[in-house]
C-alpha positions in Angstrom: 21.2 5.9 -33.0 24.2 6.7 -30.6 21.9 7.9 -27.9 19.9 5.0 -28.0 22.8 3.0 -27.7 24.5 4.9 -24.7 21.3 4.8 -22.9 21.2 1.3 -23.1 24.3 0.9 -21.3 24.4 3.7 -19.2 23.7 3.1 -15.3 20.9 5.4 -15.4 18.4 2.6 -16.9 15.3 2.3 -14.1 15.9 0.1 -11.2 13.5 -1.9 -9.9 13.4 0.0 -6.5 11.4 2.8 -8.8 8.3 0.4 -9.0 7.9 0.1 -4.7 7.6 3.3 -4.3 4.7 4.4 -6.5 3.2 1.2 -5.2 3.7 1.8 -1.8 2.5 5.6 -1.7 -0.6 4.4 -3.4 -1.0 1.4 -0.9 -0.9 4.0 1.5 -2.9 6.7 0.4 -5.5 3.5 -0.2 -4.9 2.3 3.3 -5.4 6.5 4.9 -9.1 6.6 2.9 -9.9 2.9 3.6 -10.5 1.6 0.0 -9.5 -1.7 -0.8 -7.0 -3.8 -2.2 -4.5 -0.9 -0.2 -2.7 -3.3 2.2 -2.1 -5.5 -0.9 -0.4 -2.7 -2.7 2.0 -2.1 0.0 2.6 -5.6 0.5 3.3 -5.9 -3.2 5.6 -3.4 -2.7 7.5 -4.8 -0.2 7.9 -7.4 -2.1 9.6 -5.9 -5.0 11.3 -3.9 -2.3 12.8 -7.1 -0.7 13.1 -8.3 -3.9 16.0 -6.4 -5.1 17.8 -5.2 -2.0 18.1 -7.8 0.0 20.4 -9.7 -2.7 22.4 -6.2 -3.3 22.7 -6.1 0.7 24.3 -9.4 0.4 26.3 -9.1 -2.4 28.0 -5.4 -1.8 27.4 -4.9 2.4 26.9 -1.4 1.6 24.8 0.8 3.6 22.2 2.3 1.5 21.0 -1.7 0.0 21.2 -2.6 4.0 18.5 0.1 4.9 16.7 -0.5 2.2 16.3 -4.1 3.4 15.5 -3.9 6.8 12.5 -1.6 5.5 11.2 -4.1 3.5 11.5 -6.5 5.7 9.3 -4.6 8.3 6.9 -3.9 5.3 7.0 -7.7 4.6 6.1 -8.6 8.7 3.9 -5.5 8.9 1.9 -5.8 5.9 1.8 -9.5 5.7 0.0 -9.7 9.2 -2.3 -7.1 8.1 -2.9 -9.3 5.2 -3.0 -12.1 7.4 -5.9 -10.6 9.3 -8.4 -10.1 6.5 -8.2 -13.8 5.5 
């Protein structure tokens, strides 16, 4: 029962940062073989990307949150024109 409980408020817990990349490397691998549906994995993953580091950016002006938005915000204009396009 204690584990449980120190997991729970441990800092380890997953971040949402984990869930762009497995959707990104699959948007990509999608994208390299031409299937479908691959440019709207990575944008999807810029999204969630965006999503939770550009606030962090914001809020602590550290570097690592400040890369990590500038990427997804060149995912978000790459990506979204690429989307763009197939409409």
């Amino acid at each position: 029962m204690s584990l449980q409980c120190e997991w729970r408020n441990a800092s380890c817990c997953p971040d949402i940062n984990h869930c762009a990349h497995p959707l990104d490397a699959l948007g990509g691998y999608r994208i390299q073989n031409g299937e479908p549906y691959g440019v709207e994995l990575s944008l999807l993953a810029s999204v969630v990307l965006g999503g939770s580091s550009i606030p962090r950016a914001i809020r602590l002006q550290k570097p690592v949150p400040i890369l990590l938005s500038i990427l997804a915000t060149y995912g978000l204009y790459t990506f979204g024109d690429a989307f763009r396009r197939t409409l």
